[in-house]
C-alpha positions as CSV (number, residue, x, y, z in Angstrom):
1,X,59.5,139.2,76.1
2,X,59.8,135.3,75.0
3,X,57.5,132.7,74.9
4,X,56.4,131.6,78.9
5,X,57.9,134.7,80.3
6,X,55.6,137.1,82.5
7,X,56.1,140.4,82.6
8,X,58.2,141.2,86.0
9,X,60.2,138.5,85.9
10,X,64.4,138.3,85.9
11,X,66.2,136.8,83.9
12,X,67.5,133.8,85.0
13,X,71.2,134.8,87.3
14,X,70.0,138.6,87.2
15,X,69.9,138.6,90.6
16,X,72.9,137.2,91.4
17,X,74.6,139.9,89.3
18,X,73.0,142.3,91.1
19,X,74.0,140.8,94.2
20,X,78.2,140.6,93.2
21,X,78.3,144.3,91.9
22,X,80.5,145.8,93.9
23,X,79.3,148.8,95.9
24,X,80.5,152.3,95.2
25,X,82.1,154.8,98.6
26,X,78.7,156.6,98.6
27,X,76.4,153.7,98.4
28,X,78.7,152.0,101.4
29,X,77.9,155.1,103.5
30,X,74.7,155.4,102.7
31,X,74.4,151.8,103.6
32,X,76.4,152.4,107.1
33,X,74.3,155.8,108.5
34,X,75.4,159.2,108.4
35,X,78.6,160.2,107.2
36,X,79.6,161.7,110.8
37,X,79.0,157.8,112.1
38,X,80.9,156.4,109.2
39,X,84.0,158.8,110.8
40,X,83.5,158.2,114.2
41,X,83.6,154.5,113.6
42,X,86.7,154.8,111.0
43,X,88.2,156.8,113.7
44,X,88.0,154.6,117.0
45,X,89.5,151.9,114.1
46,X,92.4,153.6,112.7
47,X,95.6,153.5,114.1
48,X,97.0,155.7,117.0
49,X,99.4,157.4,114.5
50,X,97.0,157.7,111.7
51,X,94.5,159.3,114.1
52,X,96.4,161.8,115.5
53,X,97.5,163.0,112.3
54,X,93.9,163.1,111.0
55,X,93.0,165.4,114.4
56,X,96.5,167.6,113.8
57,X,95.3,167.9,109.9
58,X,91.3,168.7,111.0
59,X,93.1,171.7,113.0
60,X,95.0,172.9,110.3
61,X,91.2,172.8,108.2
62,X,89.6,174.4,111.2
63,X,92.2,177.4,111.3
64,X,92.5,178.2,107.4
65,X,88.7,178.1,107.7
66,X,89.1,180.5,110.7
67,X,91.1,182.8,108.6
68,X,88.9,183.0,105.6
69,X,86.1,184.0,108.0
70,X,88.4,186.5,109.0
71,X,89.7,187.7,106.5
72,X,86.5,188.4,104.7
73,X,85.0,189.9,107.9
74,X,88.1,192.5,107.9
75,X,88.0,192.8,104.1
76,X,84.4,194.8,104.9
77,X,86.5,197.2,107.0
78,X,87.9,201.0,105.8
79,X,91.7,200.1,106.3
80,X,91.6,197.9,103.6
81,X,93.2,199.2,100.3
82,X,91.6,196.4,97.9
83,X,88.4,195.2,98.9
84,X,88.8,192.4,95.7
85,X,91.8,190.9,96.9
86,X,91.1,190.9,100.2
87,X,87.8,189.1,99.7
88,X,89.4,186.8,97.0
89,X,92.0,185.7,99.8
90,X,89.3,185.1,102.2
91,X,87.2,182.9,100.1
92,X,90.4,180.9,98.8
93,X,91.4,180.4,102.8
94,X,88.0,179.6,103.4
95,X,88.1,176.7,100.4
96,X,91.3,175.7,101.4
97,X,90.6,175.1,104.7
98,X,87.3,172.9,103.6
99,X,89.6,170.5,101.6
100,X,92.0,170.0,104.2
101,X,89.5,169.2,106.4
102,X,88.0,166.8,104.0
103,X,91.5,165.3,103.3
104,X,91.6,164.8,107.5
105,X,88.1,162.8,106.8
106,X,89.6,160.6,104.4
107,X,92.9,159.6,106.4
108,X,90.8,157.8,108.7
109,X,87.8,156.8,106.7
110,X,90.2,156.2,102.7
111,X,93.8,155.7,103.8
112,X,95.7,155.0,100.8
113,X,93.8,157.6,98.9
114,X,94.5,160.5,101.0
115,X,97.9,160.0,102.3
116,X,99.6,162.0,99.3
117,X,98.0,165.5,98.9
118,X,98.1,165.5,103.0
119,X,102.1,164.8,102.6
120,X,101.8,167.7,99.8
121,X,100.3,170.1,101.7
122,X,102.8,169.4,104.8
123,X,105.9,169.7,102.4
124,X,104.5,172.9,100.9
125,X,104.1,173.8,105.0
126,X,107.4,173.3,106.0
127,X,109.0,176.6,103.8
128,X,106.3,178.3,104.5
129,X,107.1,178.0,108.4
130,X,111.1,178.5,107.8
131,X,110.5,181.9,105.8
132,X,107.9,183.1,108.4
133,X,110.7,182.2,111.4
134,X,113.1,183.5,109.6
135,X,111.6,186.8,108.6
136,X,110.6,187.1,113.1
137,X,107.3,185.7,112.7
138,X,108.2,183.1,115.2
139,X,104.3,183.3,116.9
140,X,103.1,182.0,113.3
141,X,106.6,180.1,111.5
142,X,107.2,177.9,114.7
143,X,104.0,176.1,115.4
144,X,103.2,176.1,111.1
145,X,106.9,174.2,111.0
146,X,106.3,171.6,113.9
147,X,102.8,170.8,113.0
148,X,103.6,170.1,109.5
149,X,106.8,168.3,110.9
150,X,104.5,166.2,113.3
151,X,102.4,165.5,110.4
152,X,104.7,163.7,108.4
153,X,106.5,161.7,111.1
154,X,102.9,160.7,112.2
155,X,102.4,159.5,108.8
156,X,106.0,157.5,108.4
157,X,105.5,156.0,112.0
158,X,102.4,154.7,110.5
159,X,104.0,153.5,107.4
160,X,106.6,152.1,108.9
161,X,104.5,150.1,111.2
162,X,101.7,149.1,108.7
163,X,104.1,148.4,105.4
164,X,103.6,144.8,105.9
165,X,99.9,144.7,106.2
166,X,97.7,145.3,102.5
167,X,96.9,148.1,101.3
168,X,92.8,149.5,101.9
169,X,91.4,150.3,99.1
């Protein structure tokens, strides 16, 4: 402490520093309410294309978390051979299906950061759907290959639509 200064005082252009430091993703949402009205609003905001992709990825979440469930539920049963692996199967469905959900969060509410891993996933999909069709599981290859085609023609529409506007951060 200098000469004249008291003890709670700034230094001089403290506060403006304080006031131009830019705010981190948590400290925004914290600022805007609950992280379920920070969605909402990023949803009724985002384009059609974006959206619908973000609702077709959220039900991709929803039923890999409905698996896990599942799948550890029937891991407790007496027809299963390894209790371990079924279990471990269950618990990875389970926190698979938590990320892609979370990934569906952030195409509405972080565009450009999510767009990637969601094209990822939906290219990792699309073999996935061909080898289950082709092997007769139409019930589960069919749907798994025109979701994840959906998916990524959602997210080229909106590309192609949005390439000359910037980039969100």
């Amino acid at each position: 402490m200098g000469t004249g200064e008291s003890p709670g005082a700034e230094k001089p252009g403290a506060r403006a520093r304080k006031a131009r430091a830019p705010r981190t993703g948590a400290q925004e949402e914290k600022r805007a309410g609950s992280p379920v009205r920070v969605t909402r609003a990023a949803f009724a905001a985002a384009p059609r294309a974006l959206a619908a992709a973000a609702v077709l990825v959220a039900a991709q979440g929803l039923l890999l978390v409905g698996l896990g469930v599942l799948q550890v539920v029937r891991g407790f049963g007496r027809d299963i051979d390894d209790l371990g692996r079924a279990e471990f199967g269950g618990v990875i469905s389970l926190f698979g299906g938590v990320v892609v959900l979370a990934l569906a969060r952030t195409l509405v509410v972080n565009r450009a950061a999510s767009k990637s891993p969601v094209i990822v996933i939906q290219l990792l999909c699309l073999p996935v759907g061909w080898a289950m069709a082709d092997n007769g599981l139409y019930g589960y290859g069919i749907p798994l290959l025109v979701v994840a085609a959906a998916i990524l023609g959602l997210l080229a529409l909106n590309g192609l639509r949005h390439r000359d506007a910037p980039p969100t951060p």
